[in-house]
Each structure stands twice: as C-alpha cells, then as structure tokens.
C-alpha positions in Angstrom: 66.3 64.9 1.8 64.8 61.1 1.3 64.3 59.2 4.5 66.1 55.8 4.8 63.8 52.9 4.7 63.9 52.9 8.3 62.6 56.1 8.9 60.3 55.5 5.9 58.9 52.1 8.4 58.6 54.6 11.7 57.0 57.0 9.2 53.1 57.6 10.8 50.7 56.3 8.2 49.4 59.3 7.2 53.3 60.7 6.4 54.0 58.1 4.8 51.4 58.2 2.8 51.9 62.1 2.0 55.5 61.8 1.4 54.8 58.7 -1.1 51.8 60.7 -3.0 54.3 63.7 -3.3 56.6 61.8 -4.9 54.7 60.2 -7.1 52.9 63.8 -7.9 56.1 64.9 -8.9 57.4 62.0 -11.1 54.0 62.2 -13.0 54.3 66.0 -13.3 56.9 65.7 -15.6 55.1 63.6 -18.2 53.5 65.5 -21.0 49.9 65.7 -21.8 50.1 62.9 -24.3 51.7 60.6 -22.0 49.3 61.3 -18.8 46.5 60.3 -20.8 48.4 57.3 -22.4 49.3 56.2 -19.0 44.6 56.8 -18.1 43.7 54.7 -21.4 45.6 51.6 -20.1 44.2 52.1 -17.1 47.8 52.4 -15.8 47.1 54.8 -12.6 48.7 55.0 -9.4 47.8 54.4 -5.7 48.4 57.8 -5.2 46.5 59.5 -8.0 48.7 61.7 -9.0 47.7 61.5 -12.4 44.4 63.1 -11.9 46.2 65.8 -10.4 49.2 66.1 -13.5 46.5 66.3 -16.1 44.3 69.0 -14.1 47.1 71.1 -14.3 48.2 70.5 -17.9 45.0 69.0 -19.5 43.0 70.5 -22.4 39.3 70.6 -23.3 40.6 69.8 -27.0 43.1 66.3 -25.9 41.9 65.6 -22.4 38.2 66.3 -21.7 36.8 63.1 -23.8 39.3 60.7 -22.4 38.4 61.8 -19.4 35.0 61.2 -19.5 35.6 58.2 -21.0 37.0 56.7 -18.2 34.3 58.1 -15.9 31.7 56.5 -18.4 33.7 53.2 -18.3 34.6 52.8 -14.4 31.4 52.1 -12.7 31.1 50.6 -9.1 32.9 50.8 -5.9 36.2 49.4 -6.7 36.5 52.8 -9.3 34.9 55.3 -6.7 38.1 57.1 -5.7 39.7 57.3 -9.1 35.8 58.8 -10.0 36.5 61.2 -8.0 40.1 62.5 -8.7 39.1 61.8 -12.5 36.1 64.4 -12.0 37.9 67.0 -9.9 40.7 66.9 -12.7 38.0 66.9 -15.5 35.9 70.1 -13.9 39.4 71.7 -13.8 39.9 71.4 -17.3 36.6 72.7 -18.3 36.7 75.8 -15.8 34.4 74.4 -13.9 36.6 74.4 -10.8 34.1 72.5 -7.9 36.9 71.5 -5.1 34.0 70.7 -2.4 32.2 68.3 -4.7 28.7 70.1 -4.2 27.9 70.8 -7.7 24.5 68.4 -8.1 26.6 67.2 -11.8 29.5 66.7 -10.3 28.2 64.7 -7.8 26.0 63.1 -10.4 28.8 61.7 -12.5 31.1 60.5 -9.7 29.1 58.8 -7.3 26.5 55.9 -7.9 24.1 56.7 -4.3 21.4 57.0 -7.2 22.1 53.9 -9.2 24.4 53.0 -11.9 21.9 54.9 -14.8 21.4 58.4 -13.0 25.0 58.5 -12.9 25.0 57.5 -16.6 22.6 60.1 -17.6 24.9 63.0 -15.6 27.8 61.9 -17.6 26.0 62.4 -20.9 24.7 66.0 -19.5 28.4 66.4 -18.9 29.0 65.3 -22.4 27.2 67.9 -24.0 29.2 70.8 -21.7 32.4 68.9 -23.3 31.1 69.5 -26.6 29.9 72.8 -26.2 33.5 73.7 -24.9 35.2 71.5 -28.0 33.1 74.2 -30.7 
C-alpha cells in the first residue's frame, strides 16, 4: 500500500529514502535492455540508481559491457563517484565478475580516483581488454 504524502513527510530519512529507491528499482525494471542503456547514454539516471541495478540484472557482455565502460571512461571526478560505483558493480555483474565488497584491486581501480585521474584511466583500459576478451 503507498503512504499518503503525509506519512511519506513523517517517513525517517532513511525509509524514505528505501521506499523511493524501491520504487524507482521497480519502474526501471520494467524497461528493456535497449532502453536502460538509452536512458545511461543521455546521461538520464536517477537519484536512486536504479538503473545500475536494472541493467546488472538484464545486461549483456555483447549490448551492455562497452556502454558501460564508456560511461566509467567518461565520468571522472567527484560529482560522478557514486554513479562510478553502481555503474562498476552493474558492469562486474555483467561480465561474471561478481565483486559486491569492492575489494578487487580493478575494480577499485576503475571506480575510484584516490590514485589520480590517469591510474584510474589505465584500470579502465585493463578492463577494456577483459570486455573484449568476453565480446570474442
């Protein structure tokens, strides 16, 4: 049952918060492939990011993986550090290389920047070449 939008105000934060992101998760799990990834190119994403989690779950090496990693490739800085991360969980999904703690040293490599803008440029093109290996 959906609250009122009073009991959505008295809502804690954090309920709030994981009520709204279910929601969203839901909408966006009904879109296809195609359209998740339509929706990542224009950058049109969430404050949830429920997209990340859609196209883990129906994202393929062969449509998914490369836009993917574009948009790691393309979102340097702070401002893009969270959406890094959801985009690389989603993205190690999708190649079978499932890392839900974030310790794999490429993982970490590609989504953070602690190690400057160009380290995590180089562990996206290590990434790369997985992605292409997977793609043959």
């Amino acid at each position: 049952m959906r609250p009122d939008k009073d009991e959505l105000r008295k809502m804690h934060w954090r309920d709030r918060y994981e009520y709204e992101a279910k929601r969203d998760a839901e909408s966006l799990g009904s879109l296809t492939e195609k359209e998740l990834l339509e929706r990542i190119k224009k950058r049109n994403l969430g404050s949830y990011f429920g997209e990340w989690r859609a196209i883990a779950k129906k994202g393929t090496v062969r449509n998914s993986a490369m836009v993917l990693w574009d948009f790691l490739q393309q979102s340097p800085g702070e401002p893009n550090m969270l959406h890094r991360y959801h985009c690389s969980d989603a993205l190690f999904k999708i190649l079978g290389m499932d890392d839900p703690a974030s310790e794999s040293e490429l993982r970490r490599g590609v989504q953070w920047d602690h190690k400057g803008e160009d380290a995590r440029q180089d562990a996206l093109l290590t990434l790369r070449t997985i992605i292409e290996e997977k793609q043959s």
